[in-house]
C-alpha positions in Angstrom: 0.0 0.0 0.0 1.0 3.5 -0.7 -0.7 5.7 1.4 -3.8 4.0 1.8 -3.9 3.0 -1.8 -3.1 -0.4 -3.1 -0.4 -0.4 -6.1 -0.4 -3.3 -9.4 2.9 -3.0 -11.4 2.6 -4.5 -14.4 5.2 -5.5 -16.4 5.3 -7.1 -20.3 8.2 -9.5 -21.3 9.2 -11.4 -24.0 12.7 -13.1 -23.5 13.6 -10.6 -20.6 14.9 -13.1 -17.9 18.1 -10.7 -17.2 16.8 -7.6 -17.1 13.4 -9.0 -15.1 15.6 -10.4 -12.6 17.5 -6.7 -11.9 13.8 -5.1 -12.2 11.9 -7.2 -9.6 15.0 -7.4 -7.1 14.8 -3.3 -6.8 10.8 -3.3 -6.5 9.6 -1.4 -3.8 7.9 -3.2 -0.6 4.9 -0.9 -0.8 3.8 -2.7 -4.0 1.3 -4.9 -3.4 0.7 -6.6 -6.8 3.8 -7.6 -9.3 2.5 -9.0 -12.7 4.5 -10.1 -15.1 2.5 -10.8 -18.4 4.8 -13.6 -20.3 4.4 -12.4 -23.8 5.4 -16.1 -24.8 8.8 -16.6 -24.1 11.5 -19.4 -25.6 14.1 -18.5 -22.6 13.6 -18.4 -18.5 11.7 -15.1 -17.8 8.5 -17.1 -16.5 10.5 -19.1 -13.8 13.3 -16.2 -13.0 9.6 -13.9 -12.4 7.8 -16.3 -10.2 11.2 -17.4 -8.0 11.3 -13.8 -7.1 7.6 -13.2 -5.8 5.9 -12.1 -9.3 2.5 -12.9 -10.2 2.8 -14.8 -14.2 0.9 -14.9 -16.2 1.0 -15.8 -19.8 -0.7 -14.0 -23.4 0.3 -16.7 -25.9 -0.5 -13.8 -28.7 2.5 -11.6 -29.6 2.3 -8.5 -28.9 3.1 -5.4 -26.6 -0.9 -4.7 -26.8 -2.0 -7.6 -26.1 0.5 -8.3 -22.9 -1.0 -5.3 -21.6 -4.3 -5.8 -21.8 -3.8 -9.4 -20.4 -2.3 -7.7 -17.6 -4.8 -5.3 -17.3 -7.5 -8.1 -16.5 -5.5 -9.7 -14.1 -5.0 -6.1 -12.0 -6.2 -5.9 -8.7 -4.9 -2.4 -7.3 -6.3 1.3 -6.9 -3.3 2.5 -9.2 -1.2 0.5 -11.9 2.5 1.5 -12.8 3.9 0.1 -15.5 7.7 -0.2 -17.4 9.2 -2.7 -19.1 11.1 -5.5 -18.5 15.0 -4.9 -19.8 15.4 -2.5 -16.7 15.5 0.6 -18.9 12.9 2.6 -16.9 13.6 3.3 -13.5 12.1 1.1 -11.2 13.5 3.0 -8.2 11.5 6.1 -9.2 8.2 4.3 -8.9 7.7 6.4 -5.3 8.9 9.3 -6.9 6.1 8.8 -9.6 3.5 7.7 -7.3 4.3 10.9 -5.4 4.1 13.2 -7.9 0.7 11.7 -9.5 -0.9 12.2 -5.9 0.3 15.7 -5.2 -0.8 16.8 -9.2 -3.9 15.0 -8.3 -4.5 13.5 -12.0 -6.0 10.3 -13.1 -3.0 9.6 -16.0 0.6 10.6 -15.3 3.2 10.0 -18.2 7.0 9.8 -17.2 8.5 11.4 -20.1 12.0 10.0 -21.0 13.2 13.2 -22.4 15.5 14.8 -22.1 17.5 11.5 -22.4 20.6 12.3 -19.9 22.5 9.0 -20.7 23.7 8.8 -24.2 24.0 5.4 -24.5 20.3 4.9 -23.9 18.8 6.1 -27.0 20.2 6.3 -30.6 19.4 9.6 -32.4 17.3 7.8 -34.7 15.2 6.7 -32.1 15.0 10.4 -30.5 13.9 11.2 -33.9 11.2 9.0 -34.8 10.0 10.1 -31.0 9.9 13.6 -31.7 7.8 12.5 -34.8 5.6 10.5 -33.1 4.8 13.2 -30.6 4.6 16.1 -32.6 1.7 14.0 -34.7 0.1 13.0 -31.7 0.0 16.4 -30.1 -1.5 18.1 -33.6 -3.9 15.4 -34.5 -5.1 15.4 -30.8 -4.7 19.0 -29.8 -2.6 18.7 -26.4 1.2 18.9 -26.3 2.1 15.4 -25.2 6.4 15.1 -24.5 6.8 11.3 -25.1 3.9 10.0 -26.6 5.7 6.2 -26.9 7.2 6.2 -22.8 5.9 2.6 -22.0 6.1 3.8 -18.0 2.8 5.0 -16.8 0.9 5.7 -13.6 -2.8 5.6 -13.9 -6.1 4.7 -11.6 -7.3 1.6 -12.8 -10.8 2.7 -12.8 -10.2 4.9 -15.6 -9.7 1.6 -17.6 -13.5 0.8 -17.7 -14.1 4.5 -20.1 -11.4 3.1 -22.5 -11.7 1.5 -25.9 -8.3 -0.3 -26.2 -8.0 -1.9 -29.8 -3.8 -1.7 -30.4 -2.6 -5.4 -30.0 0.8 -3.8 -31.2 3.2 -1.2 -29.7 1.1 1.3 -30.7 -1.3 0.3 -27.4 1.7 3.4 -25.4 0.3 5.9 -27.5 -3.5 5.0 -28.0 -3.9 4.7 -23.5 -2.8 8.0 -23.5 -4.7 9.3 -26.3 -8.2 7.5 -24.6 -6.7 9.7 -21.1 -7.1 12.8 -23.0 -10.0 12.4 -24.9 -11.8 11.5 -21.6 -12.8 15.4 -20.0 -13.2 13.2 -16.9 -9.8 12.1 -16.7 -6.5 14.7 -15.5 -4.1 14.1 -17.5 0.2 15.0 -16.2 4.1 14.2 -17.7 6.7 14.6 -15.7 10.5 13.5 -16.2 12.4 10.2 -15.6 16.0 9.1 -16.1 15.5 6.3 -19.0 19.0 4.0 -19.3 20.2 1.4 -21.7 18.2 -1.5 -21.6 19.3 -5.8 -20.7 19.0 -8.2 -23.6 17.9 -8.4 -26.9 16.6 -5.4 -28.6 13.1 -6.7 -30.3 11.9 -2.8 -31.6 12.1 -2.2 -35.4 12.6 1.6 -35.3 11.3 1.7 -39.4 8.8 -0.6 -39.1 7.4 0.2 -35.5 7.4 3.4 -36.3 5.5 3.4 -39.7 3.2 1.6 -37.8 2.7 3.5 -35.1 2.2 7.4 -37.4 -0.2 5.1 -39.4 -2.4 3.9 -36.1 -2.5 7.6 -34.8 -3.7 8.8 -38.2 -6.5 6.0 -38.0 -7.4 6.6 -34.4 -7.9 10.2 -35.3 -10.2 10.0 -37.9 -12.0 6.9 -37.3 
């Protein structure tokens, strides 16, 4: 519990059994519900998770969507935090985050990995297709979002019932936050995090994520 309110982290992972193990050893005692959503793994991430207290379970379709709304079902608290898996987000600023979203006193809080302080954490054509990203979002949706992709989020998981989530793909980070905003019930805040290099195999196609991703906001606009 976190000041009277009961926290769900939620965590996707396909093939992430080193960078799980370094992300579930720094979690924070005041969590009260760890999932780990086992996007159908071929290497040890399922039993490295559960030997270290996790909750796992297992979306057999691929897909960073899909994970999430598998996780989403399975969530239990008054808030859900989520990152990923290869230990690039910082799990150690989860009280930071939580404090910040309960002093703002918002619904949605996005922790915005820019600027990106360490260097080695994100090539410059990432950055760019980011800024894209964002700057799309922001026009086609009118409201000036920093990172629309940041995978770490802190949101009250009734606010889950008043969205239509349809992104099986990693497009799901920009279309939650997009279904935040469009809700007038729903405060909406980004604030800063220190993003690092990730553990393990890198599995995003800049090109083709990205594509796919300018494509999905388009469609979400104007469907």
């Amino acid at each position: 519990m976190y000041k009277g309110q009961k926290i769900t982290v939620i965590i996707p992972c396909l093939n992430e059994e080193q960078g799980i193990e370094r992300v579930l050893r720094h979690m924070p005692d005041f969590v009260d519900e760890t999932i780990v959503v086992d996007n159908n793994s071929t290497d040890r991430t399922s039993e490295v998770a559960a030997s270290l207290g996790a909750m796992v379970v297992r979306e057999e379709k691929r897909g960073y969507g899909s994970s999430y709304k598998r996780g989403f079902a399975h969530a239990s608290g008054d808030i859900i935090v989520t990152l990923d898996g290869d230990h690039s987000y910082p799990v150690d600023a989860i009280s930071y985050l939580l404090e910040a979203f309960l002093h703002l006193e918002v619904d949605f809080l996005n922790a915005s990995r820019f600027p990106v302080r360490n260097r080695h954490a994100m090539t410059f054509k990432h950055k760019f297709g980011n800024l894209v990203l964002s700057l799309a979002m922001s026009i086609l949706f009118f409201r000036w979002v920093r990172d629309s992709q940041s995978g770490m989020w802190v949101f009250r998981r009734s606010i889950l019932k008043d969205m239509r989530l349809v992104s099986d793909g990693m497009a799901l980070s920009e279309e939650i936050k997009i279904e935040a905003l469009k809700n007038p019930r729903v405060r909406f805040g980004e604030i800063s995090i220190q993003y690092s290099s990730r553990l393990g195999e890198i599995k995003l196609s800049p090109w083709r994520d990205g594509i796919r991703n300018l494509v999905f906001l388009v469609k979400k606009r104007f469907s």
